[in-house]
GUNU-686780 format. One record per residue (C-alpha): x, y, z; residue in three letters. Coordinates in steps of 0.5 Angstrom, whole numbers, plus 500, padded with zeros to 3 digits. Each point is the difference from the previous one (the first is absolute). Layout:
<sites>
XYZALA ...
</sites>
This chain:
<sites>
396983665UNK 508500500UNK 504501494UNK 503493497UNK 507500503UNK 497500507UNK 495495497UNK 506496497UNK 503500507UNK 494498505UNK 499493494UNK 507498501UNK 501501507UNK 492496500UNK 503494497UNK 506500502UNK 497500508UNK 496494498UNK 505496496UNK 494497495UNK 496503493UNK 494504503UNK 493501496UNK 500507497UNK 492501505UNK 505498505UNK 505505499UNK 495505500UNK 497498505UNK 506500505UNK 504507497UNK 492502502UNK 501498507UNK 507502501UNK 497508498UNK 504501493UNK 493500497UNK 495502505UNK 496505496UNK 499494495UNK 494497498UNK 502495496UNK 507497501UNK 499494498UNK 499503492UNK 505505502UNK 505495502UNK 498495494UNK 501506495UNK 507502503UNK 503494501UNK 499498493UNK 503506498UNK 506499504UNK 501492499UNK 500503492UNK 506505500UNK 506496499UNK 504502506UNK 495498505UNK 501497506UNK 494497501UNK 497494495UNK 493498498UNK 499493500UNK 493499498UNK 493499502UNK 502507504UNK 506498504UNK 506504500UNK 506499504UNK 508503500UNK 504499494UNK 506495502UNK 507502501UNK 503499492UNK 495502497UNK 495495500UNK 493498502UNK 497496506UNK 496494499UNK 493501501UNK 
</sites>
C-alpha cells in the first residue's frame, strides 16, 4: 500500500483529471486499476477511510461533500458546491 503522500498525490491528480466530485468506491476502484493499489483487496473501504482521514486535516486539498464524494479544495480556501 503506498505511503500517505503518494496517496494524497495520485487522489489530487484523479480529481483534478476528471475536473467533477468522484465517490470514494470509485477512487479506489481507479487508484486499483491504475497499479497504485495492486495488492489491495479491498480499495474501495481502503479508499473511503483514507479520504475521510484527509479531507479532516485542515490543509487538505481535498473536501468531503457528503454521501461519499470528495473533491478538490478550491483556490482561496473554500469549498465546492456539491
Amino acid at each position: 500500500m503506498p505511503r500517505p503522500d503518494r496517496f494524497r498525490k495520485a487522489v489530487v491528480r484523479l480529481l483534478r483529471e476528471e475536473g467533477r466530485p468522484l465517490h470514494y468506491a470509485e477512487v479506489g476502484r481507479r487508484l486499483k486499476e491504475m497499479g497504485l493499489w495492486a495488492g489491495v483487496r479491498e480499495p474501495e473501504k481502503i479508499a473511503k477511510i483514507r479520504l475521510a482521514a484527509l479531507a479532516r486535516w485542515h490543509l487538505s486539498p481535498v473536501v468531503a461533500l457528503g454521501k461519499g464524494l470528495y473533491a478538490l479544495r478550491e483556490a482561496g480556501g473554500t469549498s465546492p458546491e456539491p
